[in-house]
C-alpha positions, 0 to 999 in steps of 0.5 A, a space after each residue: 264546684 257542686 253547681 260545676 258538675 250538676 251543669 255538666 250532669 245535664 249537659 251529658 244527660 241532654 246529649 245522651 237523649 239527643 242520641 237516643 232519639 236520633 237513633 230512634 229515628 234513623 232505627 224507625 226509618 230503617 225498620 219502614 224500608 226494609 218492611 217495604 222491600 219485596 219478599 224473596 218467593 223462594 223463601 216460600 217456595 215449597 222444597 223440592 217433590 222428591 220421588 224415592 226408590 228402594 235400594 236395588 238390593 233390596 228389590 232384585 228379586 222381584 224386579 227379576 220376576 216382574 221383568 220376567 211378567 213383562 217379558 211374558 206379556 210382550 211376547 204373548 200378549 203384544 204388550 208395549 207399553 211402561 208398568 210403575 210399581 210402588 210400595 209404601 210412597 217409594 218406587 220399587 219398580 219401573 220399566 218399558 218394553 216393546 216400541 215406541 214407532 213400529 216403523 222406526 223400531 223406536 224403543 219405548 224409555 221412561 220419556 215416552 208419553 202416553 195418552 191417559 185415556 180415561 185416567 185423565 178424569 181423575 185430574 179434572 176432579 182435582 181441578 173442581 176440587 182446587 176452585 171449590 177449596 178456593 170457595 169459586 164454585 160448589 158442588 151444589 152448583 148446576 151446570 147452568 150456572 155457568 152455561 145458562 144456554 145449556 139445555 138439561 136443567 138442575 145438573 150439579 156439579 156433583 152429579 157430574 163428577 159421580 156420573 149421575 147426570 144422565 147426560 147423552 154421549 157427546 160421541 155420539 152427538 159429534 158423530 151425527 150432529 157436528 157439521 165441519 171437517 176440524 173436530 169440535 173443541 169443548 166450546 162448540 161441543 157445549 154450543 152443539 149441545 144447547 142447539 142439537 135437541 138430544 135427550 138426556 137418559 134420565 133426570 139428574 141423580 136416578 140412576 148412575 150412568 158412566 159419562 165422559 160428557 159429564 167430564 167434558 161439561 166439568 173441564 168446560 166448567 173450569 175454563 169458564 171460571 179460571 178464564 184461562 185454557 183447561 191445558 193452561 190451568 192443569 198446568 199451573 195448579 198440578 203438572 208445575 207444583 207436582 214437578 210433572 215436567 212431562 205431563 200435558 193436555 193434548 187437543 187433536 188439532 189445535 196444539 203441536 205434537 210434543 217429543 216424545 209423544 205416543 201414537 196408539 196402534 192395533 195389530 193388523 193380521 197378527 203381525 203388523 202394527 197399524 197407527 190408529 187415526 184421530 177421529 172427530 171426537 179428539 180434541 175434547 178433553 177432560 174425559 181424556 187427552 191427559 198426557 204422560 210418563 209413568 213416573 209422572 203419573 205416580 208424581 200425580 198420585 203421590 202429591 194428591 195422598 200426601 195433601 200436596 195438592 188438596 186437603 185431606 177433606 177434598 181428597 174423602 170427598 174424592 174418595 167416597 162413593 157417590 149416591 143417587 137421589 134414592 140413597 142408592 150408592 154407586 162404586 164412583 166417587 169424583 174421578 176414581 171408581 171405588 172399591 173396598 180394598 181399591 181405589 182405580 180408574 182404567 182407561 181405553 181410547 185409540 189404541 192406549 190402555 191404561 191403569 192406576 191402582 191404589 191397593 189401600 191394604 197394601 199401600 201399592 200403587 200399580 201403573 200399567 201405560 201401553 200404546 197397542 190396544 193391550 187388552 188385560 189390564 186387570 188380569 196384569 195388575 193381579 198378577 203384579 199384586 201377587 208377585 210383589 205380595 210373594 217377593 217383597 216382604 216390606 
């Protein structure tokens, strides 16, 4: 009897291992197809951008008396154009007067899409500073680098950025050397450069000079690097992840009109509104051509000083003062002039006025668009400052 039950003992013993190592094995193949199934992307998506806004009751009072600048401003000032107000990460105020199309009577709205101007600088910076967190280029780099036919030696990227390049105006380069009747783009303006024997205004890191050719040369930079258009890669590295859905790079010329979009006019005779032509320089971009809504554009500024989009060491470097070669500074750093309390850029370019201000102390942001030739930038964002620093105490 004892042989009897150590026999069936062994035979349980032997079935249960047999058990085990089949399961192990079916475990093993099952762990092996699951490691080779594709990963679900929206398990990494990151959430949604968000943009938040103070309660109304919060913000009646100082609504009403920015409502009642922007009325003023309209009447006396011809102001048509869109002013975005936030305080501490959160919108407080967002409105638009005046028209869209003076011979429609078209009213602006917060689809209406304004050309940047030289606020556009600002996401060409980023766009560097995306290749160079990529390890693609450094700012050490020169120009010739990657254009070895371009015809000004040992300019770095950097001095690009800062405006210490003291390259000569590609303005006037297209006014007087450019032979065709379709403007140039950024790759013949680059080719017209090499062959057009224009001397530079001083050598790379003397002196400060503002430059929208250095921005031109730094969205050519990009596209030679990414291989792809500056408009396609503004695109998918910045409007797609900050959910500008608005947002767009415009060439004169080569892409289509979008709804919505802008013209800028001047007043003609203290009453009528002209539409202002393009000329031969519009369809450069990367000093310009950036095209957007205010809320878009505090989208922007939002996703870069919160590290959606940089790091916080990309976004020092963007925000600190440049110098020249002499360890003189200059009031720059890559895409923002630079002041203590301040950090801002301003635009002006066929009939748009624009601004963007960080106020640091106050954690404000100002967003002034118009499309009219509005000529008191900053004069509006004092009193904007002042307004909001009496009537809002947050």
């Amino acid at each position: 009897m004892k042989n009897k039950n150590k026999k069936i003992s062994l035979i349980l013993i032997a079935a249960l291992s047999a058990c085990l190592l089949i399961n192990n094995y079916v475990f093993s193949n099952y762990l092996e197809a699951v490691s080779k199934l594709p990963i679900p992307t929206e398990c990494f998506e990151e959430p949604p951008f968000l943009v938040e806004h103070f309660p109304e009751k919060e913000t009646k009072v100082v609504r009403n008396k920015l409502d009642s600048l922007l009325k003023r401003i309209h009447k006396r000032h011809d102001f048509h154009g869109a002013i975005l107000v936030a305080k501490n990460e959160k919108i407080l105020y967002n409105s638009q007067i005046g028209f869209a199309d003076f011979k429609k009577e078209t009213p602006l709205n917060k689809r209406s899409i304004f050309q940047l101007a030289s606020v556009s600088k600002q996401f060409t910076a980023a766009a560097i500073m995306l290749l160079k967190e990529r390890n693609q280029i450094k700012l050490t780099d020169t120009v010739n680098r990657y254009f070895p036919e371009f015809p000004y030696q040992h300019v770095t990227i950097k001095n690009l950025l800062n405006h210490t390049a003291g390259l000569p105006k590609y303005f006037w380069v297209a006014e007087h050397k450019w032979q065709q009747e379709k403007a140039p783009t950024n790759t013949e303006m680059m080719e017209l450069l090499a062959s057009s024997n224009v001397r530079r205004f001083f050598k790379p890191g003397r002196n400060f000079d503002y430059s929208n050719t250095g921005y031109f040369v730094l969205a050519s930079i990009v596209e030679k690097i990414s291989g792809i258009s500056f408009s396609s890669f503004l695109k998918k590295n910045i409007f797609e992840p900050l959910e500008m859905k608005d947002s767009y790079v415009y060439s004169f010329e080569n892409d289509s009109i979008n709804e919505n979009q802008l013209d800028g006019y001047r007043l003609y005779r203290g009453w009528r509104h002209l539409k202002i032509s393009s000329t031969v320089n519009d369809a450069i971009v990367g000093d310009k051509n950036v095209y957007t809504t205010a809320e878009d554009l505090f989208k922007w500024t939002l996703g870069l000083n919160t590290g959606r989009l940089l790091t916080k060491e990309s976004l020092d470097l963007m925000y600190s003062k440049g110098e020249t070669v002499y360890g003189r500074e200059v009031p720059y750093g890559l895409g923002f002039r630079i002041k203590t309390k301040s950090i801002y850029h301003h635009g002006r370019w066929n009939g748009f006025s624009t601004g963007l201000t960080k106020y640091l102390e106050d954690d404000l942001v100002v967003i002034v668009l118009e499309h009219t030739s509005y000529n008191a930038i900053r004069s509006l964002n004092k009193k904007i400052k002042y307004i909001v620093a009496k009537n809002f105490a947050i």
